[in-house]
C-alpha positions in Angstrom: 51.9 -69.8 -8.7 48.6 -70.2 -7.3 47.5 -68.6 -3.9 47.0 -71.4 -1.6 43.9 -71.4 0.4 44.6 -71.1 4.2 42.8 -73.5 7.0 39.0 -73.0 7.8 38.7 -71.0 11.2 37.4 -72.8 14.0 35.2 -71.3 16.1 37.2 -70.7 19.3 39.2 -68.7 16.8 35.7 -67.0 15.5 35.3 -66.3 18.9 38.4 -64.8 19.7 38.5 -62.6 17.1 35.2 -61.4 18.0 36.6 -60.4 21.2 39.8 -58.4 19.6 37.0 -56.8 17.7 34.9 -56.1 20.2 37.6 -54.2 21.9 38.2 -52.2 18.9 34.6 -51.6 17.9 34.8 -47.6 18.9 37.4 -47.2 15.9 36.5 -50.2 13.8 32.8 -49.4 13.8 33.1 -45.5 12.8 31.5 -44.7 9.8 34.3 -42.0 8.6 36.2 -42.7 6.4 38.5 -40.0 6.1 42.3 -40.6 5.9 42.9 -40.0 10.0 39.9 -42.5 10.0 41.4 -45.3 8.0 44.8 -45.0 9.2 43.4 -45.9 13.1 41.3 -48.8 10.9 44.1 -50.0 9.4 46.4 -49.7 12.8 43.3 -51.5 14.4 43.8 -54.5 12.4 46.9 -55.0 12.5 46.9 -55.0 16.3 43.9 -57.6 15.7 46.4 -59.6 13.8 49.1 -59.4 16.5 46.7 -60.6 19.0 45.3 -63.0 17.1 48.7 -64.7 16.1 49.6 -64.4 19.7 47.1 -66.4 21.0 46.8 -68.8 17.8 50.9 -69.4 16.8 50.7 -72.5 14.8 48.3 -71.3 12.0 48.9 -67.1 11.4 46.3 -64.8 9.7 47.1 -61.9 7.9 45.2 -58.7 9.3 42.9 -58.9 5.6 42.1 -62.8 5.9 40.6 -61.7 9.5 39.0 -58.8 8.0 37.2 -61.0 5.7 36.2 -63.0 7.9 34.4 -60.0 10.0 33.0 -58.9 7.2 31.3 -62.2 6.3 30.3 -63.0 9.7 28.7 -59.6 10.0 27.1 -60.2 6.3 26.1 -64.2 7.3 24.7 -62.3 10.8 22.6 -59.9 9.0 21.0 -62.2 6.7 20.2 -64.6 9.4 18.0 -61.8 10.9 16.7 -60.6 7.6 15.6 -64.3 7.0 14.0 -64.5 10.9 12.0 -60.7 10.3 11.0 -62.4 6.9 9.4 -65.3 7.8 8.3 -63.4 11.1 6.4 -61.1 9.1 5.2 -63.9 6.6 3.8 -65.4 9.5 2.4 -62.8 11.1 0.4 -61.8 7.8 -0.9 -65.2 7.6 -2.8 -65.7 11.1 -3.7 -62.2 10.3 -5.2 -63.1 7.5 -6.2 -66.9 8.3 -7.5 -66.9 11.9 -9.6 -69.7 11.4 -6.5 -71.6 10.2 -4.7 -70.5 13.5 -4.8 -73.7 15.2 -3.5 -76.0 12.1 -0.2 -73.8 12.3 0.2 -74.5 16.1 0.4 -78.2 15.3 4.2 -78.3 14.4 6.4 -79.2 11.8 7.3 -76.6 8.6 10.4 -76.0 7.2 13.7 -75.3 8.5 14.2 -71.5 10.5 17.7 -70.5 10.7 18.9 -69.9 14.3 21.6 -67.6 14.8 24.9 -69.3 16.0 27.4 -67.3 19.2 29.5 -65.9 16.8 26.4 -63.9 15.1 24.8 -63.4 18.4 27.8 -61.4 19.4 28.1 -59.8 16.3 24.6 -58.7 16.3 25.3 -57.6 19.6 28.1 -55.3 18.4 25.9 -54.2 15.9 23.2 -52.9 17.3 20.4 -51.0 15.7 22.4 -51.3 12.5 20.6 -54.7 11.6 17.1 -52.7 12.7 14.6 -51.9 9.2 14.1 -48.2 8.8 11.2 -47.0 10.2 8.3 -45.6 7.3 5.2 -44.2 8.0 4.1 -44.9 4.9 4.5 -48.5 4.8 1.7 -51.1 5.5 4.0 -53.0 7.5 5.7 -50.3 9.6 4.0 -51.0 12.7 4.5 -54.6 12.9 8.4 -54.1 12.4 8.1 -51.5 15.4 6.7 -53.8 17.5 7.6 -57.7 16.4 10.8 -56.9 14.7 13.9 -59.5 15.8 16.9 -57.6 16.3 18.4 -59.7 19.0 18.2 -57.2 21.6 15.2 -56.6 24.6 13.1 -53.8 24.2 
């Protein structure tokens, strides 16, 4: 018999879980993985997943169907901000290049620039300087990513 596929999340329930993680960031976040490490992950979730069937009764989530989803929020958040440095960079490179073309780019139009939704916003809060590019002296580019790099957060 076929797994069946569960309901799409909405995002109050996004949101929520967002929270739950947010609350368990300090252990979920930790870069260890040792076995004391992944026995307070695993503990971690499945609190998540109490919570989150508390608060959402009529349609429960296993503690792994709500990890996924983490997982592919953080991945969808991160590639929303590679996408923005991209075409920020792209951009940047062209007036740099075209300054006499300047004022034709100013006009409007062009193609469609991902914005990033609440859910990754507050993921990219939790985040932090993980979604930052390396620095690298060596690279050409490495002081425009110091200075124009979009990582959601004020200098």
């Amino acid at each position: 018999m076929e797994a069946r596929r569960g309901k799409k999340f909405t995002g109050e329930e996004k949101m929520f879980l967002l929270e739950l993680v947010d609350l368990q960031k300090s252990i979920l976040l930790c870069r260890k993985s040792d076995q004391v490490s992944n026995k307070q992950k695993t503990d971690a979730w499945k609190k998540i997943e109490h919570d989150f069937n508390s608060r959402f009764p009529e349609n429960p989530r296993k503690a792994t169907s709500l990890k996924l989803l983490y997982d592919n929020l953080k991945r969808k958040t991160r590639q929303t901000v590679a996408e923005t440095n991209r075409s920020l960079y792209v951009k940047h490179l062209k007036t740099v290049a075209k300054k006499d073309k300047q004022e034709i780019n100013k006009t409007g139009g062009g193609s469609y620039k991902p914005q990033l939704t609440d859910a990754e916003g507050r993921v990219l809060a939790m985040l932090g300087d993980s979604v930052k590019p390396l620095e690298n002296p060596y690279d050409s580019a490495a002081d425009y990513f110091s200075k124009y790099c979009y990582t959601g957060v004020s200098p």
